[in-house]
N, C-alpha and C positions, 0 to 999 in steps of 0.2 A: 251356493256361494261359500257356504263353510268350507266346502273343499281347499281352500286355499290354505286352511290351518294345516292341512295333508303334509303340504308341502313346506310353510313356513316355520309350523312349530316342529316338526318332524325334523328337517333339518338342521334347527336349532338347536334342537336334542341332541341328535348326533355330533355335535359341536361343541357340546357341554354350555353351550350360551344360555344358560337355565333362566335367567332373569325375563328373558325376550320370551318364553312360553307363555309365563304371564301378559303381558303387553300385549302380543298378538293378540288371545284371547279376550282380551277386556276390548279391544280393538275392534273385533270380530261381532261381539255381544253388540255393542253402541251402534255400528256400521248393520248390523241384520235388523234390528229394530226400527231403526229409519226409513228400510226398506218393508217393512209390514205394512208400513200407512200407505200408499200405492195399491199395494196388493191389496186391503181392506175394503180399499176403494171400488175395486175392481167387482170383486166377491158380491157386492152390494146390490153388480147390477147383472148377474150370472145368468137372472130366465130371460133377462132382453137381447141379453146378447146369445144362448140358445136357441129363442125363436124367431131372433135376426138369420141363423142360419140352418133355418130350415128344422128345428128338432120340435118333437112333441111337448105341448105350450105343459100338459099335465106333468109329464118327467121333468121337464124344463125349472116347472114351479116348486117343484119337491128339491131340485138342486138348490135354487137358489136360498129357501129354507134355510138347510143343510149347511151352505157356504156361508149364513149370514151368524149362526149359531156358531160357527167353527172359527170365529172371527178373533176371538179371548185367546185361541187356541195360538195362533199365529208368534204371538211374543214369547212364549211358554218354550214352542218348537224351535223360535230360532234363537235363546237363550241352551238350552239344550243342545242344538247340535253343535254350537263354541264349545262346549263343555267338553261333549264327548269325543271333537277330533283332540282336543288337547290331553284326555287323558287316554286316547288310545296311542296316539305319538310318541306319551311314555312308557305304552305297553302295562297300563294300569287297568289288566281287565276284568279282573275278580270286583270290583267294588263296581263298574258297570254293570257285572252282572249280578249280583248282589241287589242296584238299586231296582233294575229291570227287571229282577224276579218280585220283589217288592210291589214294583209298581203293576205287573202283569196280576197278581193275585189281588190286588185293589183292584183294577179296572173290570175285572169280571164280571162279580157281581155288580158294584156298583154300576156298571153300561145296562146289566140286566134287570136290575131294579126301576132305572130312569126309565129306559127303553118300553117295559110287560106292567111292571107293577105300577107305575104313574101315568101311563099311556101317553108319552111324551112323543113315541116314536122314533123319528130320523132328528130332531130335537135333542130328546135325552144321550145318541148317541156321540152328537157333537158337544155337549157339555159335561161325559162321563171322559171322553180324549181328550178335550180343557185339562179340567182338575187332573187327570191320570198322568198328563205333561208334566202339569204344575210341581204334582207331588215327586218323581221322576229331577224334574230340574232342584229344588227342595233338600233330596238328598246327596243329589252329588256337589253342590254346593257347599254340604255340611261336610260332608268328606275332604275335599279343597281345601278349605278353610283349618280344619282342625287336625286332620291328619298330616303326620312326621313322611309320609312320603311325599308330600307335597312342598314342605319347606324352602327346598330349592329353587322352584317354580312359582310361589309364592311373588307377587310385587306389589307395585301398590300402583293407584290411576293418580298417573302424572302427568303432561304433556306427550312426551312418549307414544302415551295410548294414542293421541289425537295425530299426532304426524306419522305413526304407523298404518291409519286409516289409509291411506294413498298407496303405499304398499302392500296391504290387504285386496283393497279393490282391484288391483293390479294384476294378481291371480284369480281372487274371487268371480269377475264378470265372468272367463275361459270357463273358469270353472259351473260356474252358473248354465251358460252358454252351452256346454259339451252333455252337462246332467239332464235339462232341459229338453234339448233337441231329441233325447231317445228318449226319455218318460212322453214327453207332448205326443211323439208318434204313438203310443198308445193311446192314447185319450184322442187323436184324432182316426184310429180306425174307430174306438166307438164312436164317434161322430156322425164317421162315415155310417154304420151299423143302424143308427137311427132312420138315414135316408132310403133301406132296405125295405121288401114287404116285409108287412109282418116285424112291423122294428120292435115290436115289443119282445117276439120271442128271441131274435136277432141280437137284442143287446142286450141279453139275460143270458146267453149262449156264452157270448165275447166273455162281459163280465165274470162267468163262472170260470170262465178260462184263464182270464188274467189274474182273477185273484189266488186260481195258482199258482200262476207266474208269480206274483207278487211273496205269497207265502214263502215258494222254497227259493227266492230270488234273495233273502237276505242272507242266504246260508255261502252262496258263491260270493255275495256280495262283504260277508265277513271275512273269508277270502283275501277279495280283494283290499281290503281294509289293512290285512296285515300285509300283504305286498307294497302298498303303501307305507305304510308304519315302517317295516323292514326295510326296501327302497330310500326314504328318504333319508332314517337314522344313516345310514352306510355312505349312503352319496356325503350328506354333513362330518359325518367323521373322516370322511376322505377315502374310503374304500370298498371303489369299483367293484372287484372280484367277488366280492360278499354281497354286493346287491344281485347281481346275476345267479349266483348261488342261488338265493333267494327266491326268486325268479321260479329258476328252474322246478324248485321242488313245491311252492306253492300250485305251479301249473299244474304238475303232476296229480295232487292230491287234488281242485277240485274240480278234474275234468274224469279221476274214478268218480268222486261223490255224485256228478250230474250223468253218467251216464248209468251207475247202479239206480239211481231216482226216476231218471227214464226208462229205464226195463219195467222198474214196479207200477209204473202211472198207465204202461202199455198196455197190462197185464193185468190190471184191474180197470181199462176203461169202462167196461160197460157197467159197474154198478158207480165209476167216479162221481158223475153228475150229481146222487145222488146224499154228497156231501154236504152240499149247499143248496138242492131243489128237489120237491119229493114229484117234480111232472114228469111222464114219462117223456111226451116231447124234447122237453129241454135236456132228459138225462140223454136217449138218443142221441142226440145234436151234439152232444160233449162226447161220447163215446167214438161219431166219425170225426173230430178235431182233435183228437185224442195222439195221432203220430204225428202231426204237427206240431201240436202242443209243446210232445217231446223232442223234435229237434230244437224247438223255439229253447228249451230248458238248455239245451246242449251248447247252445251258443250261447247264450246269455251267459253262462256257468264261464264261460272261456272270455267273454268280454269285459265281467264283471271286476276279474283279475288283471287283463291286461288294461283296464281303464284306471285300477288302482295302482299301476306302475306309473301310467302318465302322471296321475294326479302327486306319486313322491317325486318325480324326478322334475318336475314343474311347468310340462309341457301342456298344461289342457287347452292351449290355442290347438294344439295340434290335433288335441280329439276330440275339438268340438267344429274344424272341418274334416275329420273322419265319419261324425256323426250328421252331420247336413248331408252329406254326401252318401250316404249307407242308407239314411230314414226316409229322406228329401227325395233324392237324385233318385234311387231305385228302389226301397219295400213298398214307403206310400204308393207311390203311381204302379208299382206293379200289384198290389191288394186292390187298388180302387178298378184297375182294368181285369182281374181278375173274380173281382165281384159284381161290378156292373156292367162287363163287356161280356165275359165269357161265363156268367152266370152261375159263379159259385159260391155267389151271397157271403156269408159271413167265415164260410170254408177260407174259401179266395184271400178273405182279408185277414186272417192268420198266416194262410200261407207269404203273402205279400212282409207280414213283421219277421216271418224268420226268415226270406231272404236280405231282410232290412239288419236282421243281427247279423246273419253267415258274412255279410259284406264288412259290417263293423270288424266285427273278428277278427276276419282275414287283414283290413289295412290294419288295425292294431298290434298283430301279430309279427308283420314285417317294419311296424317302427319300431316296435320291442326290438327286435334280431338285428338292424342296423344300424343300432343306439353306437355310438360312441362313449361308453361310460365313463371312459377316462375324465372325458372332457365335461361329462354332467356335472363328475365328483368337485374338479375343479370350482365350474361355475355356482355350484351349492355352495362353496368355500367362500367365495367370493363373495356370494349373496346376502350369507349371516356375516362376515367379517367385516366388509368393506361396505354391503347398501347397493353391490355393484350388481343387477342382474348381469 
């Protein structure tokens, strides 16, 4: 749902409407935290509703642990991500990175202390990602606040805040909706993965796979961050020509980075596995998902960008039926008939996610190229000036 800051405070920026960064943001903060108590809710009852469908009651129980522990965590994350679309819309990245190098050399030890030295377990590590938030939101707050680059953007909670909620959420659901629909596809192949024999090696396999997705996925996924950033300043200031510019040369850069990424992950499959699992099994098992993997990186690397152009130009209706349609329509149903029909177990349902990206991609790609920018730039103007989407 932050996403919506993508495009709101982004455009504002490029407007010079500096007041309205703030306002959004305090907007954004108030409107995510409302949405934590739902989600709280939910979290609460994670193994009934796992072995409502079908998953093992033992992994089932360890989630719900997990989710119930990770629960403090929730306001922490979505204070933090208002924070950080607003200061990346100003292109203030050094102090982000700054707090997150910070906070990464906190959370290390401290996850490993909770974790080995207190015997806390899957416990200590949902309360070492709390605090690691906390501390994270903490300092870029202090930066906000007291720092001369911020004075601009700077406002204070007026009414404002409160009647910009509805223009928040306006973007926010799409955006929710479009982010959603391709993270959930994930979590529903391991779903699937559990219903496999042998689920236990099956979604130890998956998971070692995704959580390399996951790792070099923020790297495309910073990317697209700044296609975003760049995208919406340009569209707010009124100029078209410089978002497509834009455009072009962010593609360029990280579709080299994901396919140098995929040579080396190709090229060292067979000791990969044993990154995160010392069984030979399991290291096997990632070694033959191993060229999958890397198309899976190749697309995502290329969607990750074109998804950050939807999110500046203010379209995430639009890529969150490109993403129903890519996850939904055809990777799920083709992973699940490819693991359970044609008996390629957990193979299958990799392969099935990177036909589910190659498809995003591709319509992404061709809404990108038959954009009418003129007319986004306009409507951006419009947006911040007049309230008129």
């Amino acid at each position: 749902m932050a996403g919506a800051l993508e495009t709101l405070c982004g455009q504002a920026y490029g407007a010079e409407q500096y007041q309205k960064l703030g306002t959004y943001t305090y907007s954004a903060i108030i409107s995510l935290i409302l949405v934590c108590i739902p989600i709280s809710l939910l979290w609460m009852f994670t193994d009934k509703l796992l072995i409502l469908i079908g998953q093992d009651p033992s992994i089932s129980h360890v989630a719900r642990k997990y989710s119930v522990w990770l629960i403090p965590n929730l306001v922490s994350y979505a204070v933090l991500q208002a924070l950080i679309r607003c200061f990346q819309t100003q292109s203030l990245i050094i102090p982000m990175l700054f707090s997150s190098f910070v906070t990464l050399c906190f959370h290390i030890p401290f996850c490993w202390v909770l974790v080995f030295k207190t015997e806390l377990g899957c416990v200590g590590a949902a309360l070492a990602i709390s605090v690691s938030y906390w501390l994270n939101v903490f300092l870029l707050g202090l930066y906000m606040k007291y720092s001369s680059m911020c004075k601009d953007t700077r406002s204070a909670i007026s009414m404002d805040v409160f009647w910009s909620m509805k223009e928040f959420f306006r973007f926010a659901l799409p955006s929710a909706v479009m982010t959603c629909l391709e993270w959930w596809s994930y979590e529903i192949i391991i779903l699937l993965s559990g219903l496999l024999p042998n689920p236990k090696v099956e979604t130890s396999v998956l998971s070692i796979c995704f959580s390399i997705t996951y790792l070099h996925y923020f790297i495309p996924y910073g990317f697209g961050a700044t296609a975003s950033t760049r995208v919406s300043n340009e569209l707010g200031a009124g100029n078209p020509q410089a978002a497509k510019v834009a455009i072009s040369a962010i593609m360029i850069l990280a579709l080299a980075e994901v396919v140098i990424i995929s040579m080396a992950l190709l090229f060292c499959r067979h000791i990969l596995g044993y990154a995160i699992s010392n069984e030979k099994e399991i290291v096997d098992h990632v070694a033959d998902m191993a060229p999958f993997l890397c198309l899976s990186i190749i697309m995502d690397g290329s969607q990750a960008v074109l998804s950050g152009v939807a999110r500046g130009s203010g379209r995430q209706h639009i890529g969150a039926y490109v993403n129903l349609g890519a996850y939904y329509l055809v990777g799920t149903p083709v992973g699940a008939v490819l693991a359970f029909v044609a008996h390629l177990k957990g193979k299958g349902l990799l392969i099935g996610l990177a036909t589910g990206s190659f498809v995003q991609a591709t319509l992404l790609a061709f809404m990108t190229i038959f954009t009418n920018w003129e007319k986004q730039a306009i409507k951006a103007r419009e947006r911040i000036f007049e309230g008129d989407s």
